[in-house]
C-alpha positions as semicolon CSV with decimal commas, in nm:
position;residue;x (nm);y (nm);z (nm)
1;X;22,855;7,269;10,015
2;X;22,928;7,352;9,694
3;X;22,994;6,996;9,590
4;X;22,701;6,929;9,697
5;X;22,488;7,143;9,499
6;X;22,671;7,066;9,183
7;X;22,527;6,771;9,247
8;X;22,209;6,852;9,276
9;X;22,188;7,035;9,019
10;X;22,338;6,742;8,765
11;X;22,040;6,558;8,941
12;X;21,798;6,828;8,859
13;X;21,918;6,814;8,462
14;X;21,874;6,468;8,439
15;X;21,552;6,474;8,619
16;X;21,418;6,704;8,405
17;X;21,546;6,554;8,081
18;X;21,363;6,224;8,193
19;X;21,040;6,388;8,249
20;X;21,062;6,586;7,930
21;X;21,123;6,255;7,704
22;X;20,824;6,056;7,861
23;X;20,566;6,322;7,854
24;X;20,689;6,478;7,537
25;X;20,528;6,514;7,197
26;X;20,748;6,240;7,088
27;X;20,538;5,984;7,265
28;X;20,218;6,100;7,108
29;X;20,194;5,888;6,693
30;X;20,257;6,182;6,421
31;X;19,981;6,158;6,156
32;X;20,083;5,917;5,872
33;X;20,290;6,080;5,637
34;X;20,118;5,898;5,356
35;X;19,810;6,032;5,447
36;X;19,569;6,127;5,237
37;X;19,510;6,456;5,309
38;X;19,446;6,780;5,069
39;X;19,758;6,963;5,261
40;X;20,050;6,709;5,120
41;X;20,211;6,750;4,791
42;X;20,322;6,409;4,861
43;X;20,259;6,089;4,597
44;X;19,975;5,933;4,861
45;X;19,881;6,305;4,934
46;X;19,516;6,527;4,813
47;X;19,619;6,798;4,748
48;X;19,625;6,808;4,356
49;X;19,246;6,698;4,345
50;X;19,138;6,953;4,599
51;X;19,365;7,207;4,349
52;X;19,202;7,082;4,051
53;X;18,846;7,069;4,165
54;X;18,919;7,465;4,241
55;X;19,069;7,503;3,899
56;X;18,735;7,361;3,703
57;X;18,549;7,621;3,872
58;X;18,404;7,388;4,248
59;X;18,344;7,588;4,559
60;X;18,656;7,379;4,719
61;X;18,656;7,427;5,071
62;X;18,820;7,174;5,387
63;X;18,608;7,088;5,609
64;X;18,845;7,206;5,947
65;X;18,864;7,353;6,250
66;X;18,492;7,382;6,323
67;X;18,217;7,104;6,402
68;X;18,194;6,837;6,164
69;X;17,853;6,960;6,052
70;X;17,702;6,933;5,642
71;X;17,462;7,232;5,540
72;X;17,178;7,218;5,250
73;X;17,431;7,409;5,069
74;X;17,726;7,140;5,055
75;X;17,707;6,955;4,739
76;X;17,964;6,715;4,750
77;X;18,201;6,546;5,058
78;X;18,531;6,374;4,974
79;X;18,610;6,189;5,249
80;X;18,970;5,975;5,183
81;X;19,102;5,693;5,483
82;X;18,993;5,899;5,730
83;X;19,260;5,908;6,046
84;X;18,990;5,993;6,314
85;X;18,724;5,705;6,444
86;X;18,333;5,840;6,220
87;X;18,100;5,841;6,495
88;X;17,741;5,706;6,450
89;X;17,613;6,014;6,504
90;X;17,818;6,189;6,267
91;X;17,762;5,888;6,014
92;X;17,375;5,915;6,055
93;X;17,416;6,309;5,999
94;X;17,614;6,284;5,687
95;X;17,370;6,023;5,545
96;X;17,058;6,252;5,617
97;X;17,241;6,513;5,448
98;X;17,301;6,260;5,152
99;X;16,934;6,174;5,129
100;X;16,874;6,540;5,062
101;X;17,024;6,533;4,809
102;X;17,392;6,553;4,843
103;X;17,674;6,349;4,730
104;X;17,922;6,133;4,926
105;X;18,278;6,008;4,822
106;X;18,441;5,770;5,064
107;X;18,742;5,583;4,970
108;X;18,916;5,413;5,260
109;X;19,183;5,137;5,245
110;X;19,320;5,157;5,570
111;X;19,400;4,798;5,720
112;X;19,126;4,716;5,970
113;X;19,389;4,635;6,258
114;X;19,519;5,006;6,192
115;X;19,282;5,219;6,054
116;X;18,987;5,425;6,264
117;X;18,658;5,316;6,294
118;X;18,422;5,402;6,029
119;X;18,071;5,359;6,085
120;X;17,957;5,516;5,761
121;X;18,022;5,155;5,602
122;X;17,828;4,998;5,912
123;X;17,524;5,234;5,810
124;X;17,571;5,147;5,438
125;X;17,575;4,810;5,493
126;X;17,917;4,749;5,345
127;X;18,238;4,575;5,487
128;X;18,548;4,629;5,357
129;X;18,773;4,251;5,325
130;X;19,080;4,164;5,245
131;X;19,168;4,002;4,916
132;X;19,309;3,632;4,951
133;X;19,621;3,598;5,015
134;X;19,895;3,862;4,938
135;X;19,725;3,976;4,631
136;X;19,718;4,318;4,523
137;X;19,483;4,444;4,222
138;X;19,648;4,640;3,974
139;X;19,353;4,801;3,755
140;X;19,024;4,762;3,747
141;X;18,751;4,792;3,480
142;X;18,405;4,960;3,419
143;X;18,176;4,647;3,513
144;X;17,857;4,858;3,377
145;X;17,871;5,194;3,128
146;X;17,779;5,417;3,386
147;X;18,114;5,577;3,382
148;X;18,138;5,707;2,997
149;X;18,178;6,103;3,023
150;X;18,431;6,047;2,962
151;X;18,427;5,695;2,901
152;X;18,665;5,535;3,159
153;X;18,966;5,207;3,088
154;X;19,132;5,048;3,304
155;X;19,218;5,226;3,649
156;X;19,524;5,209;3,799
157;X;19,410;5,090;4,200
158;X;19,682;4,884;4,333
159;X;19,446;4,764;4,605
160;X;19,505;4,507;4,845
161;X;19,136;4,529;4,998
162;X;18,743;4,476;4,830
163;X;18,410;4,595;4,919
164;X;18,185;4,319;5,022
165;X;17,844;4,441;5,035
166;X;17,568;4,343;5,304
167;X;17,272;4,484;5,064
168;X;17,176;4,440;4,740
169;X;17,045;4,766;4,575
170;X;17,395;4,906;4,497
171;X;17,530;4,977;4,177
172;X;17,879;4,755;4,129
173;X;18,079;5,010;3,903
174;X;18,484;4,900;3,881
175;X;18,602;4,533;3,982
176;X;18,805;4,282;3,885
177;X;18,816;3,904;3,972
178;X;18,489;3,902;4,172
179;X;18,647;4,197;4,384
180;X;18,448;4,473;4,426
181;X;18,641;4,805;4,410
182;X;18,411;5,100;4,399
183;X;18,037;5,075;4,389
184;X;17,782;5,322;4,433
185;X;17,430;5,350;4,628
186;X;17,116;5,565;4,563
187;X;17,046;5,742;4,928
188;X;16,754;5,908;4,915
189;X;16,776;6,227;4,678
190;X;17,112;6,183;4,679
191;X;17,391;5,947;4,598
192;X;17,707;5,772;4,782
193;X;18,008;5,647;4,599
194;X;18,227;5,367;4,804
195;X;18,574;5,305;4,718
196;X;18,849;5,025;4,877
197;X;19,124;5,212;4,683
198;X;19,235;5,575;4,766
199;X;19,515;5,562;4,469
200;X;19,261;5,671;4,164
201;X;19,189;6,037;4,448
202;X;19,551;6,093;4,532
203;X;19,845;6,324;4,341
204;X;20,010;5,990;4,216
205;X;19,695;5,858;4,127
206;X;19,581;6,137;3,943
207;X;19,821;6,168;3,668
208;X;19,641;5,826;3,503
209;X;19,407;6,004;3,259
210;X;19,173;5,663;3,333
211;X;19,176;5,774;3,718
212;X;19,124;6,158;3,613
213;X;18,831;6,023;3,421
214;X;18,698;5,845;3,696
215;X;18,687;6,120;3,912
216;X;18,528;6,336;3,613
217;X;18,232;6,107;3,598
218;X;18,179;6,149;3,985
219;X;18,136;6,472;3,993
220;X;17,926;6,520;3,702
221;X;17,678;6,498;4,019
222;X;17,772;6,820;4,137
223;X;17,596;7,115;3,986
224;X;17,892;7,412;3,839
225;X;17,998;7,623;4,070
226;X;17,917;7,344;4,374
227;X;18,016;7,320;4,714
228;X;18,311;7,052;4,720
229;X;18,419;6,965;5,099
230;X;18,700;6,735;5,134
231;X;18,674;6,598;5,499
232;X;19,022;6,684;5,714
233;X;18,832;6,693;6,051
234;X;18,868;6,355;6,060
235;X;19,263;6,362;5,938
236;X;19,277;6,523;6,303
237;X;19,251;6,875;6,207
238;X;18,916;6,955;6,477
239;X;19,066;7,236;6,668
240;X;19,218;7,568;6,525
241;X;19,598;7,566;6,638
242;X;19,654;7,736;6,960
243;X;19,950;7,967;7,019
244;X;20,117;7,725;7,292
245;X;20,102;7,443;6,981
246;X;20,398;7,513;6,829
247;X;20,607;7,551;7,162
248;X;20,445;7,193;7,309
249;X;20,411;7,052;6,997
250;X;20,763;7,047;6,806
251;X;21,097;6,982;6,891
252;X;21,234;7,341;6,888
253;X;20,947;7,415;7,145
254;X;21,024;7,175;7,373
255;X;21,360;7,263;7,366
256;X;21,295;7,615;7,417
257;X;21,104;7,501;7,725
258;X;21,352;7,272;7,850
259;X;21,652;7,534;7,835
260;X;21,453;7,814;8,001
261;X;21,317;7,525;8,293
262;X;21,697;7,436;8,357
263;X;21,822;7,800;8,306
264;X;21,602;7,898;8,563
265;X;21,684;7,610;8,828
266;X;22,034;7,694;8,801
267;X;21,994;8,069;8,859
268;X;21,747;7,990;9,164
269;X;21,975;7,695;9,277
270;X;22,304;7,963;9,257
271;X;22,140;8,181;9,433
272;X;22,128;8,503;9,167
273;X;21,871;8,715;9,143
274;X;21,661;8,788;8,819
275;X;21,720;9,190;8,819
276;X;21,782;9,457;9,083
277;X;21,609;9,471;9,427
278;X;21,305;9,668;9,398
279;X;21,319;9,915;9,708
280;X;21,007;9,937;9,956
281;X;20,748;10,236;9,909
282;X;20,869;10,347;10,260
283;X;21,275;10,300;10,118
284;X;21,163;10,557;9,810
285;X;20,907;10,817;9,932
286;X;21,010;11,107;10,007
287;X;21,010;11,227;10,383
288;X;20,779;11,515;10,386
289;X;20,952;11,899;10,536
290;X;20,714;11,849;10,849
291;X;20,909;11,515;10,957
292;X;21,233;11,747;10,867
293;X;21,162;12,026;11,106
294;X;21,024;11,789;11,395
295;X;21,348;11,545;11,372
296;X;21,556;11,828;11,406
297;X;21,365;12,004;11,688
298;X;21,386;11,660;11,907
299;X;21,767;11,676;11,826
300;X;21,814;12,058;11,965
301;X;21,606;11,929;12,216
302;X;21,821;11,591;12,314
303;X;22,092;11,782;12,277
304;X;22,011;12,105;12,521
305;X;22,059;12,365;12,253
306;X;21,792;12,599;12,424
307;X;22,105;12,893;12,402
308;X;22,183;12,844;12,041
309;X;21,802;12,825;11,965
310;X;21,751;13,163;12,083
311;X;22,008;13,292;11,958
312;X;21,913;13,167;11,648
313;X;21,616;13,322;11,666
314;X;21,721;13,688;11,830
315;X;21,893;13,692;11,461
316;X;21,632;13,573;11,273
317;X;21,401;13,871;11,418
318;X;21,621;14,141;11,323
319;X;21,688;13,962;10,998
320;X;21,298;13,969;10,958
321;X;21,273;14,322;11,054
322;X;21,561;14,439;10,835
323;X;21,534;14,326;10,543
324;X;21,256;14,577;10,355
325;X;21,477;14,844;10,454
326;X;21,796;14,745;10,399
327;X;21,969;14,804;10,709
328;X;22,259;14,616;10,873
329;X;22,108;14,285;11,124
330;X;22,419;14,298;11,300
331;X;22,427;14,607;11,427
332;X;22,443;14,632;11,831
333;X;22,033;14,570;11,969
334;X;22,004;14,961;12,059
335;X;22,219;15,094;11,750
336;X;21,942;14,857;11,567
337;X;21,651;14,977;11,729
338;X;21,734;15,342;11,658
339;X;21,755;15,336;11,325
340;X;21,487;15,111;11,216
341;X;21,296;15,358;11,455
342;X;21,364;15,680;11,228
343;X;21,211;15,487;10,863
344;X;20,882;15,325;11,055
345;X;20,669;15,368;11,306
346;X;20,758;15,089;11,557
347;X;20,734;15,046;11,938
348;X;21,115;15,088;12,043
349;X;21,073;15,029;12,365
350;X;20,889;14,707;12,342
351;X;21,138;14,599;12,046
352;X;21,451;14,672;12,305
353;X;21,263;14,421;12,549
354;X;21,253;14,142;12,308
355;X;21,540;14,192;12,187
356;X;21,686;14,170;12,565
357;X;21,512;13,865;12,623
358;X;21,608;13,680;12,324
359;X;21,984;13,743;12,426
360;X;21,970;13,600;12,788
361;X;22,042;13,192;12,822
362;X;21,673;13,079;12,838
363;X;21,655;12,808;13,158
364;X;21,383;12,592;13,062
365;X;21,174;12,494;12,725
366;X;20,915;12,631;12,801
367;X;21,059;13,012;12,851
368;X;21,226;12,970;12,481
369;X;20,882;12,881;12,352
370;X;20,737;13,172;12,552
371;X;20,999;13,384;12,383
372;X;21,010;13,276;12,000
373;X;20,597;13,293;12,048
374;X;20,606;13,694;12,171
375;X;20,883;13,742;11,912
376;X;20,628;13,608;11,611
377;X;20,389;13,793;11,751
378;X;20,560;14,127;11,765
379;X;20,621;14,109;11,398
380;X;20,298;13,988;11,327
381;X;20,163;14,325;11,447
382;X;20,482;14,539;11,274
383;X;20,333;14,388;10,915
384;X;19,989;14,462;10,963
385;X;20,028;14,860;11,016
């Protein structure tokens, strides 16, 4: 038997162990680590733009953990290779914001096969291609002075992608080799700059003075003091982290949850309990005094203890009657009598009766109730006078 559940709990481990690695957070992708988000310190991360557009005096604010949803008050969105799929409705929303007057930056060079669906383009009318062949683009130049406070070189992009443009009222800004880089487009009131490279945005990217330029001249758009979002709603963040997130969403959590899952088979499958037994209401109240005195009349009563009942009680009278005058209970019944006689006023006569019949052997139950009834009643009546 106990071989046997040895084995079944080995079975249980296993079992357990199996389930845990194919429903486990390691099945579901991690974000990119090069992603371009405003919480990574890393070379491909944001985080030194969103930092610096604070430190020139921008309202910088992420755009998390709540509805992706642009007020008349936002001036500016950064939006870099977003991780999360743009919906069309949320594309058409940002644009109507644009037109009324705000100001969109959205760099993406995610590969197509890999990177989420972003209809924005789709509603700008702009693709984003491929460069022939294994080409990469290095830097890029100014292809009209619209970029000259500061003026702005040669960029560092180290692109492998272009914009190709379905429209032709856009502004083509950097490019090199009839590949488009970053153009812009008049929306309405407001204005939209494209981008195929993320580098010139990021914290690697940013230490070329030519990128920090770049940047610069962008958001000479936004008024001092401006809103600045910078878009990580779609780098996943859409929900505020729940408390269960870090036990079902890192290792050390799912271990925790593991050990406590097979702890607790192996207790239950041993057979030990969790703490002490907790006793019954009717195994811890207390019996009341009634239930005391009627158990232990049915006893005298099983029993046939009618004599030492009376008895009992022939004492307890003259104990009763004794006791505010001090005198002796055991002395003989007349002896008694007398001399509780001469320090009260008491019928002697009907006392010595009592007395007498609480001393003869009673022969049924219901003569030693008769008795032990007369006898209450006798001093009843001595302690009202």
């Amino acid at each position: 038997m106990s071989r046997m559940r040895d084995i079944l709990v080995i079975t249980c481990l296993f079992g357990a162990l199996i389930a845990f690695i194919a429903s486990g957070s390691g099945r579901e992708p991690p974000q990119a680590p090069d992603a371009p988000t405003t919480y990574s310190s890393a070379d491909t991360g944001a985080l030194a733009l969103y930092e610096w557009t604070r430190a020139m005096g921008y309202d910088s604010r992420r755009l998390e953990y709540r509805p992706f949803v642009l007020a008349d008050e936002d001036d500016a969105l950064v939006m870099l290779s977003p991780g999360e799929p743009v919906t069309r409705s949320q594309a058409r929303d940002t644009l109507a914001w644009v037109e009324r007057g705000g100001m969109l930056i959205l760099a993406d060079d995610t590969p197509a096969l890999f990177g989420a669906p972003n209809t924005l383009l789709e509603e700008l009318r702009f693709q984003v291609a491929v460069i022939t062949g294994t080409q990469v683009i290095e830097r890029v130049v100014a292809l009209q002075p619209a970029f000259d406070e500061p003026p702005v070189g040669a960029v560092d992009v180290r692109a492998g992608r272009a914009l190709l443009p379905l429209r032709n009222d856009y502004a083509p800004l950097l490019g090199a080799q009839d590949a488009l880089l970053i153009a812009g487009v008049r929306h309405g009131r407001g204005y939209v700059y494209l981008s195929a490279a993320t580098r010139p945005f990021t914290n690697d990217g940013l230490r070329d003075p030519q990128s920090a330029a770049l940047v610069l001249n962008m958001l000479r758009r936004v008024p001092p003091g401006g809103r600045i979002l910078f878009d990580e709603y779609h780098h996943g963040l859409t929900a505020p982290p729940a408390p269960a997130d870090g036990l079902l969403r890192t290792p050390w959590g799912w271990a925790g949850v593991y050990a406590a899952i097979i702890t607790a088979l192996f207790v239950g499958l041993n057979g030990r309990r969790f703490g002490r037994a907790v006793p019954l209401r009717e195994e811890s109240a207390r019996r009341s005094s009634a239930e005391y005195v009627e158990s232990m009349a049915d006893l005298f009563q099983r029993g046939g203890k009618r004599q030492y009942m009376q008895r009992h009680y022939h004492a307890s009278v003259k104990r009763r009657l004794a006791r505010p005058y001090g005198l002796n209970p055991h002395l003989d019944d007349a002896e008694f009598v007398y001399e509780l006689g001469r320090m009260c006023s008491i019928d002697e006569a009907a006392l010595l009766v009592l007395l007498g019949r609480l001393r003869r052997p009673p022969r049924s139950d219901s003569e030693l109730l008769h008795a032990v009834v007369a006898a209450d009643t006798f001093i009843a009546a001595q302690s009202r006078r």
